[in-house]
C-alpha positions as a Markdown table, in Angstrom:
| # | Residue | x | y | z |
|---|---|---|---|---|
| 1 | Unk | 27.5 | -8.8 | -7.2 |
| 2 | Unk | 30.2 | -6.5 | -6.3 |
| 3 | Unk | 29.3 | -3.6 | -4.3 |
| 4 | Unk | 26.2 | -4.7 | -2.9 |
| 5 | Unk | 25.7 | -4.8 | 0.7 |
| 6 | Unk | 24.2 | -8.3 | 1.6 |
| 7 | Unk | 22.8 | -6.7 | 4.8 |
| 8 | Unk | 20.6 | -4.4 | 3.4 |
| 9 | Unk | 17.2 | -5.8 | 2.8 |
| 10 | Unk | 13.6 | -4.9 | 2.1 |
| 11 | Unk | 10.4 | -6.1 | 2.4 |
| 12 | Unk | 8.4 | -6.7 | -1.6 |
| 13 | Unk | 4.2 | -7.7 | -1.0 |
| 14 | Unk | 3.2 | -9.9 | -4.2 |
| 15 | Unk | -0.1 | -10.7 | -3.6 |
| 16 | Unk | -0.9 | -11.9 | 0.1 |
| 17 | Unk | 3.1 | -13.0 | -0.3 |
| 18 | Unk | 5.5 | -10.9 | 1.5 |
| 19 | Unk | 8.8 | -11.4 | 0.0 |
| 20 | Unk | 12.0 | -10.3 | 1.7 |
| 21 | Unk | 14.6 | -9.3 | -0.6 |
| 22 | Unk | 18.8 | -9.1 | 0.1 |
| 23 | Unk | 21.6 | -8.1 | -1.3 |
| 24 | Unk | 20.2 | -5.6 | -3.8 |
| 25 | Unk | 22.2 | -2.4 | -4.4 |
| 26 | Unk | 19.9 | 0.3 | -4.2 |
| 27 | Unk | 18.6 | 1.4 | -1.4 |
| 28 | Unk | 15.1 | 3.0 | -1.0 |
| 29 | Unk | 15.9 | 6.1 | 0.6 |
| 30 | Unk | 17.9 | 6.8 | -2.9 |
| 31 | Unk | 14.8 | 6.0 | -5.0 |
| 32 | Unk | 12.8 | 8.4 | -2.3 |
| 33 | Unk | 10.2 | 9.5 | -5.3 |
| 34 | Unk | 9.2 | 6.0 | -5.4 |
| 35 | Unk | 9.2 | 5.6 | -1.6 |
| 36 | Unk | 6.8 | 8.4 | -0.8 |
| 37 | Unk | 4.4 | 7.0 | -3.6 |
| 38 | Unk | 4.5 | 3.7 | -2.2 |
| 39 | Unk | 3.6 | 5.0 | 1.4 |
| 40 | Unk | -0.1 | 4.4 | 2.5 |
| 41 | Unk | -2.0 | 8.2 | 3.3 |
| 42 | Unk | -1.7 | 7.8 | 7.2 |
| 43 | Unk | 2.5 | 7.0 | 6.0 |
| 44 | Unk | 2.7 | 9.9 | 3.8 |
| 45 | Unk | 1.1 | 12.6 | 6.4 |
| 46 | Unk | 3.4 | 11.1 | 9.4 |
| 47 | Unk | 6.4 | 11.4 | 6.8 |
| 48 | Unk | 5.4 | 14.6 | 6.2 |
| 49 | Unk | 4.9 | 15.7 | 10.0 |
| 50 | Unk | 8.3 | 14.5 | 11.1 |
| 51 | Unk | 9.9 | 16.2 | 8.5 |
| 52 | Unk | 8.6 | 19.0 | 9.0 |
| 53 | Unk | 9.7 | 19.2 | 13.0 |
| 54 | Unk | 13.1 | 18.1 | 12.1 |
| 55 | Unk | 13.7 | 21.0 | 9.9 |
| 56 | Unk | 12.7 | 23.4 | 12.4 |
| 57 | Unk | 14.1 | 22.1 | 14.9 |
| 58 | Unk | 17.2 | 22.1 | 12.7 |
| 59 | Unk | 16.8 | 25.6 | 12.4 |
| 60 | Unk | 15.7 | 26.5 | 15.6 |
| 61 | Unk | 19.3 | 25.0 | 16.9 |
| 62 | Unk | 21.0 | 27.3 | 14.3 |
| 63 | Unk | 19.2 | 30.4 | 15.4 |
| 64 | Unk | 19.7 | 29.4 | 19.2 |
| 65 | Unk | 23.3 | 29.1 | 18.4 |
| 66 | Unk | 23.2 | 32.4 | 16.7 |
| 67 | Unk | 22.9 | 35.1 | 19.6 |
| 68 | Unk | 21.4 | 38.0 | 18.5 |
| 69 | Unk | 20.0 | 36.2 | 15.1 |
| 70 | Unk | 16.3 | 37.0 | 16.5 |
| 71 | Unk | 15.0 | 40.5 | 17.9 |
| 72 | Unk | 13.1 | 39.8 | 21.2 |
| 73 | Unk | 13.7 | 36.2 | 21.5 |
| 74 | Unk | 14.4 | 34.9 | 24.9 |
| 75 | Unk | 18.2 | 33.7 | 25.2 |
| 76 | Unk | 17.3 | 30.7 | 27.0 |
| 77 | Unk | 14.1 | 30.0 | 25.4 |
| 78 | Unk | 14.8 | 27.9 | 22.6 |
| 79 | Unk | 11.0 | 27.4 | 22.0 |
| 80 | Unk | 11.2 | 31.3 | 20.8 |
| 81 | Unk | 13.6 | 30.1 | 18.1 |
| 82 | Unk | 11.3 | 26.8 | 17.4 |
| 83 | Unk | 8.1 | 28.7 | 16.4 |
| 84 | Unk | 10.3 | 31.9 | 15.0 |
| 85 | Unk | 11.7 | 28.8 | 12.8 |
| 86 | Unk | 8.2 | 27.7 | 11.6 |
| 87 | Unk | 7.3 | 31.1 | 10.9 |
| 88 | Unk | 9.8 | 31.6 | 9.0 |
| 89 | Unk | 9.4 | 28.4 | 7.3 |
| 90 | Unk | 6.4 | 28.8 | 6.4 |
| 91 | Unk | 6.5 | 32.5 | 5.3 |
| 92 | Unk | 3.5 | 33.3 | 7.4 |
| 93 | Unk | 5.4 | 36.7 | 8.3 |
| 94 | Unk | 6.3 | 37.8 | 12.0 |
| 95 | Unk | 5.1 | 39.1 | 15.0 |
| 96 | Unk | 7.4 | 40.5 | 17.6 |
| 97 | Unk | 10.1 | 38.0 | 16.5 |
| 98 | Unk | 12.7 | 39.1 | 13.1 |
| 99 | Unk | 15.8 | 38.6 | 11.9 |
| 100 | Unk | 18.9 | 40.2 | 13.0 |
| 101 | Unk | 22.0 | 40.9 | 11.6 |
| 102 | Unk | 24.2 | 39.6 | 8.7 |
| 103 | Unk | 23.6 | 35.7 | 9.8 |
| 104 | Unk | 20.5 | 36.1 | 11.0 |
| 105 | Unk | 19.5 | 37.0 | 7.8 |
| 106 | Unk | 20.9 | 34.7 | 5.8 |
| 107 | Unk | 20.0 | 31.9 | 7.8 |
| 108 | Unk | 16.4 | 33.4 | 7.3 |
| 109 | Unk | 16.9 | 33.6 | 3.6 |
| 110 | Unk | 18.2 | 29.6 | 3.4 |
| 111 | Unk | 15.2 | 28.8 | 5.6 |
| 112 | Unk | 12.8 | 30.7 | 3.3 |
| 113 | Unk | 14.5 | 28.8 | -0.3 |
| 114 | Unk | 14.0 | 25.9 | 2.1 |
| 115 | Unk | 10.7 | 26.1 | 2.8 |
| 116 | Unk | 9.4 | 27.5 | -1.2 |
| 117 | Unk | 11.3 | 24.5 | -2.0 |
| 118 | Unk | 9.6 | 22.3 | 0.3 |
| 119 | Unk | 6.2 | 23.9 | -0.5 |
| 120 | Unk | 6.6 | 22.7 | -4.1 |
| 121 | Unk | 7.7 | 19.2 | -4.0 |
| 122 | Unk | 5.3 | 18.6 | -1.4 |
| 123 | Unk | 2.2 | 20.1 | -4.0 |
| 124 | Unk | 3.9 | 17.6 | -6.5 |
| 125 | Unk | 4.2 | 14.7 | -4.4 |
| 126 | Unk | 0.3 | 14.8 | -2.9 |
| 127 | Unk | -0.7 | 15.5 | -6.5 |
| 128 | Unk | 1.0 | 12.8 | -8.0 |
| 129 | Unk | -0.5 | 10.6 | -5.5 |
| 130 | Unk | -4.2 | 12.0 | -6.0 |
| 131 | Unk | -3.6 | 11.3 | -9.9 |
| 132 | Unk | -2.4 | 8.1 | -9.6 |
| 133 | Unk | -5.3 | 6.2 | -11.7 |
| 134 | Unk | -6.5 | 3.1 | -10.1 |
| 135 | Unk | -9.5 | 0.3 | -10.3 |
| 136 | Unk | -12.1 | -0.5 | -7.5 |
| 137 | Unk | -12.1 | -4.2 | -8.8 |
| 138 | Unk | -13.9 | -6.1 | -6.0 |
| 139 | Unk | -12.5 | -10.1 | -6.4 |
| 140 | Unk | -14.3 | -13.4 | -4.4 |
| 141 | Unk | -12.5 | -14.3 | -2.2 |
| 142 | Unk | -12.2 | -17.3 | -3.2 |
| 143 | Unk | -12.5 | -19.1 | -6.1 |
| 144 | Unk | -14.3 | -22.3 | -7.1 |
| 145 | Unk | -13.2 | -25.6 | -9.0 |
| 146 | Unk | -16.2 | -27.1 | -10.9 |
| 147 | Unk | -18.1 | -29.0 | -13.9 |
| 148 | Unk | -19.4 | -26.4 | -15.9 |
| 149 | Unk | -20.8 | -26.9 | -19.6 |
| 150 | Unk | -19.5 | -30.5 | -19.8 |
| 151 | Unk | -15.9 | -29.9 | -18.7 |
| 152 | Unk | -13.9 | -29.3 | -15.4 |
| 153 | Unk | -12.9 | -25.3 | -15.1 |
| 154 | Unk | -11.5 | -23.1 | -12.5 |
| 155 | Unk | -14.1 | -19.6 | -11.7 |
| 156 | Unk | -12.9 | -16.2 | -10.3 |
| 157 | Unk | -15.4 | -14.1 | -10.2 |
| 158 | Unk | -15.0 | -9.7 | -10.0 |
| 159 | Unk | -17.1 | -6.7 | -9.9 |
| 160 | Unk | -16.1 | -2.7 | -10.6 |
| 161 | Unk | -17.0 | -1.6 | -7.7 |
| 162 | Unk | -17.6 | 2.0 | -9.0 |
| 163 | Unk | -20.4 | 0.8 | -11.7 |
| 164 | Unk | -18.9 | 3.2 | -14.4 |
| 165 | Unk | -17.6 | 1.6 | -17.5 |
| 166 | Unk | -14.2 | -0.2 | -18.0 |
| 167 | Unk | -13.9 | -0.3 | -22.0 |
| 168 | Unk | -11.3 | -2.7 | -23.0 |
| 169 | Unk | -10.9 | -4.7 | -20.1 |
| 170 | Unk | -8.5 | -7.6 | -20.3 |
| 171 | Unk | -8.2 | -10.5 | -17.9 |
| 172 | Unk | -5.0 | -12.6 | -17.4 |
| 173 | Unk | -4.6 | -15.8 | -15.3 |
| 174 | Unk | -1.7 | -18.0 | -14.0 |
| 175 | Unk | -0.3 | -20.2 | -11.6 |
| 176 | Unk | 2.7 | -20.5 | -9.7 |
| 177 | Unk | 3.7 | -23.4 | -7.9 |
| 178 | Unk | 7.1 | -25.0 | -6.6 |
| 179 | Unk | 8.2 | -27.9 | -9.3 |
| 180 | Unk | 11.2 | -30.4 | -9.6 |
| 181 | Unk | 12.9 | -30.5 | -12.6 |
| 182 | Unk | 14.6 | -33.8 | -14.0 |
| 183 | Unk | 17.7 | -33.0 | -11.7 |
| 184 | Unk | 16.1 | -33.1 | -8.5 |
| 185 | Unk | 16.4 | -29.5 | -8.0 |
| 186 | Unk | 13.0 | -27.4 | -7.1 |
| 187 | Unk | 12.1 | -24.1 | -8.9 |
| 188 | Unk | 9.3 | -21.9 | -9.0 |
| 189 | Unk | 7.3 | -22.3 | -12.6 |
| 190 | Unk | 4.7 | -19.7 | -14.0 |
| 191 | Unk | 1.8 | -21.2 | -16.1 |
| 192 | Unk | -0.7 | -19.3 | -18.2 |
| 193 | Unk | -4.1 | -20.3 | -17.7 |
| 194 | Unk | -6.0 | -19.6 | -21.0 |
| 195 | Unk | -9.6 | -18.4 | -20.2 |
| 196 | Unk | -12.7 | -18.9 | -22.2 |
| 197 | Unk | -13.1 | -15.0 | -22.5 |
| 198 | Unk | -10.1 | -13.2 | -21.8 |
| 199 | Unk | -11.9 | -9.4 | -22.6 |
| 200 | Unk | -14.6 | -7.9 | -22.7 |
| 201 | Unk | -15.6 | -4.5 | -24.2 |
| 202 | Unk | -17.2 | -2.7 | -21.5 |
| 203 | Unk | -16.8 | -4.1 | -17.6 |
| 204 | Unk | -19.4 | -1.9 | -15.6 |
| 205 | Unk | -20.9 | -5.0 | -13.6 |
| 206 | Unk | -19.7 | -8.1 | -12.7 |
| 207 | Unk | -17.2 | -10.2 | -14.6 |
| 208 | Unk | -16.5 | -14.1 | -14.1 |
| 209 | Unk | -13.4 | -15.6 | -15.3 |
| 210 | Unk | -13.8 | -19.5 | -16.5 |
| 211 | Unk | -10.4 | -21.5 | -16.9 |
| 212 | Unk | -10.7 | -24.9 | -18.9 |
| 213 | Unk | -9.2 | -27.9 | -16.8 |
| 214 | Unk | -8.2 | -30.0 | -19.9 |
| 215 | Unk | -5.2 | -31.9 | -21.1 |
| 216 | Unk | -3.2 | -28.6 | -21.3 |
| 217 | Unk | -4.2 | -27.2 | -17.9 |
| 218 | Unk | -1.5 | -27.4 | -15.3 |
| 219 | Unk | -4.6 | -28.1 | -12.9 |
| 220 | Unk | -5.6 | -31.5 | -14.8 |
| 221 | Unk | -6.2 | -34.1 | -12.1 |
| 222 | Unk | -5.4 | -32.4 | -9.1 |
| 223 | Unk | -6.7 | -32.2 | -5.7 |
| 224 | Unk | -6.5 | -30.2 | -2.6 |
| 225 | Unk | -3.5 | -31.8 | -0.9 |
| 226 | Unk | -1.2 | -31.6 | -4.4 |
| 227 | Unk | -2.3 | -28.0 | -4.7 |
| 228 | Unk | -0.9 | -27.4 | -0.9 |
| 229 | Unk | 1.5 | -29.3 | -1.3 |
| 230 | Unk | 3.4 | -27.7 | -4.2 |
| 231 | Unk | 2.6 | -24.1 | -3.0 |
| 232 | Unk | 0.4 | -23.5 | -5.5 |
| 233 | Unk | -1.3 | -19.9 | -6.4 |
| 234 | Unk | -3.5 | -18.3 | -8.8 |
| 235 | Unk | -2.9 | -14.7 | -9.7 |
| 236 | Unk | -5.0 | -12.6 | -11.5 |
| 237 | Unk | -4.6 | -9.2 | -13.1 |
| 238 | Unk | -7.0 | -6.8 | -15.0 |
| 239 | Unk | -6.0 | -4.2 | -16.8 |
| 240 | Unk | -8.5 | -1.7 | -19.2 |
| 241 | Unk | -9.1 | 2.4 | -19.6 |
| 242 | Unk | -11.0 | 4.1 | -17.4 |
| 243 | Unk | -14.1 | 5.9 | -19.4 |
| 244 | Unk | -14.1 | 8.3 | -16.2 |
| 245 | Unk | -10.4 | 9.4 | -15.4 |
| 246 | Unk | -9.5 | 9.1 | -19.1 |
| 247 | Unk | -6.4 | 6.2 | -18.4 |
| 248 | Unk | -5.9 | 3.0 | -18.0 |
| 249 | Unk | -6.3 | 1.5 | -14.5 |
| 250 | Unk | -5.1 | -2.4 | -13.6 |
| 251 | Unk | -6.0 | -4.5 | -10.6 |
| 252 | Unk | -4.3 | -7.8 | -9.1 |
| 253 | Unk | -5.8 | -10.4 | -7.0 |
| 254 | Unk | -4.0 | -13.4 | -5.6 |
| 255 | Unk | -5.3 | -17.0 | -4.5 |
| 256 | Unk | -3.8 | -19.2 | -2.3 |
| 257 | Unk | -4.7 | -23.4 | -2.8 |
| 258 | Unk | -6.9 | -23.0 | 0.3 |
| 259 | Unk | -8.7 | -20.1 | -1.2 |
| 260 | Unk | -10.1 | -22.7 | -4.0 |
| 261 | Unk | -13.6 | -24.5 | -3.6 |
| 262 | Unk | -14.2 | -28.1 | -4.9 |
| 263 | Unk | -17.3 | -28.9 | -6.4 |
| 264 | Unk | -18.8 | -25.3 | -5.2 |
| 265 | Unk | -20.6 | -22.7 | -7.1 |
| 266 | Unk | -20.9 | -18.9 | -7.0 |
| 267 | Unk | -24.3 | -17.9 | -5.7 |
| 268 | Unk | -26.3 | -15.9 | -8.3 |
| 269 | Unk | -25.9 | -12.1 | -7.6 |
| 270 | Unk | -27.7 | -11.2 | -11.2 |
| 271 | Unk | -31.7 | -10.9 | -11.0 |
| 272 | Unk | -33.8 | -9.2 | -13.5 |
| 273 | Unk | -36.8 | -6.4 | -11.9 |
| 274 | Unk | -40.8 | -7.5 | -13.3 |
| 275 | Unk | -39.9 | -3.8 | -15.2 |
| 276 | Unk | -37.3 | -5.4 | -17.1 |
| 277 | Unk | -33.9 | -3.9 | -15.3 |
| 278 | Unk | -31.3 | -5.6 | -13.8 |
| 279 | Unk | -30.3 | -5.4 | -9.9 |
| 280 | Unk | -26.6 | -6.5 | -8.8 |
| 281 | Unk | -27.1 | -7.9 | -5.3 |
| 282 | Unk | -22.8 | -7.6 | -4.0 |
| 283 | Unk | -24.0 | -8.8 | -0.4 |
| 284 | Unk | -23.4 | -12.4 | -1.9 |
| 285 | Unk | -20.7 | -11.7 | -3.8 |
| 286 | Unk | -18.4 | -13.9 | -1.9 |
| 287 | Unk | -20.8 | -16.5 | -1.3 |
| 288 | Unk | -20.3 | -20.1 | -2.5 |
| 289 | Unk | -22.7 | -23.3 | -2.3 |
| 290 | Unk | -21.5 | -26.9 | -2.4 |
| 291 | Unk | -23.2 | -29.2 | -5.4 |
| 292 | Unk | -26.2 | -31.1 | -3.5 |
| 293 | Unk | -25.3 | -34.6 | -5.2 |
């Protein structure tokens, strides 16, 4: 494509995948909005803490290089004109440092615009990030491949973590896998893998997804080794409204071939209480046990 750099790359995560992507034409420090909402917190708080050095010390230079800009700042002390830069940044008011003269006080002024400025995307951006509306969907970590009912399925199991009520809640599973095509050539190929129950009203406990292995399934007579072999992985996403935050949340889990279980089965984590309740026991969430015959 013309105009794109091929040296400027990124890193994309899919899953556990991490996908490095060239040659696209824009960059991520022009889609910054996006950036900052893609940082983890520990990201956003250093982004936030070098920015805020650089400006002052930005400013800090100006006023150093300004003599006379600052009443009873020390002419070779340019930490006087760092912190008289922060104060001013911050509009905290002065002590025995101020503005003085014409470009003193208009550099003061830009650094005040500057730092309102600053104030209010900063609100925005950690309040856009508080609101963004997610799920706590815990996900086995593995999944198992099994007789169930008479037929051969594939069973992912999940659990909302915060025990409130997902209403709506709809599962979808597929697989992607490397594949040859008639001409020798070798593509990646989505499948849909139609599940027995692909919703559910309300989601508030534990949720397992059952995938038929029949003469449509794009699983039908495989083992372990053909899974590996063709790169094959399940992903799962779940999406539904939130009865608690009032909007719809999603979650998506990937599995790798090596994260499947032959013959295995989830270990019960549903009991009923002698007063008639139900108790979800998540310490053996992820556990599986092999079929004794």
């Amino acid at each position: 494509m013309s105009g794109s750099d091929p040296r400027r790359s990124h890193t994309v995560r899919v899953g556990d995948t991490q996908i490095h992507a060239f040659g696209h034409r824009l960059g991520r420090l022009r889609d910054s909005y996006h950036l900052v909402l893609s940082f983890t917190w520990p990201q956003f708080y250093g982004a936030l803490v070098i920015a805020f050095i650089l400006v002052n010390l930005l400013f800090g230079t100006l006023y150093w290089l300004l003599p006379g800009s600052v009443v009873n700042a020390r002419p070779n002390a340019f930490s006087d004109y760092f912190f008289f830069s922060i104060e001013t940044l911050a509009t905290v008011g002065y002590g025995v440092m101020s503005p003085a003269g014409i470009p003193g006080h208009i550099l003061a002024s830009i650094e005040i615009l500057t730092g309102m400025v600053g104030i209010a995307l900063t609100t925005g951006l950690v309040f856009a990030r508080f609101s963004k509306p997610t799920a706590r969907i815990l996900f086995s970590q593995r999944g198992v491949i099994r007789d169930f009912g008479g037929k051969r399925v594939l069973m992912l199991r999940m659990a909302n973590e915060r025990h409130n009520r997902i209403v709506e809640a709809t599962a979808r599973l597929s697989l992607v896998r490397s594949e040859i095509d008639a001409q020798g050539e070798t593509f990646i190929r989505i499948h849909d893998l139609p599940l027995l129950r692909d919703r559910t009203p309300v989601f508030a406990l534990t949720w397992t997804l059952i995938h038929p292995i029949d003469e449509r399934s794009p699983l039908l007579d495989l083992d372990a080794a053909q899974l590996t072999q063709s790169r094959t992985r399940i992903v799962v996403s779940v999406t539904g409204h939130d009865e608690t935050m009032a909007s719809s949340v999603y979650a998506v889990r990937e599995y790798a071939s090596e994260d499947l279980v032959f013959d295995g089965r989830f270990v019960d984590v549903l009991r009923s209480t002698p007063e008639g309740g139900r108790v979800v026991d998540l310490t053996r969430f992820h556990d599986i046990e092999q079929r004794s015959d």
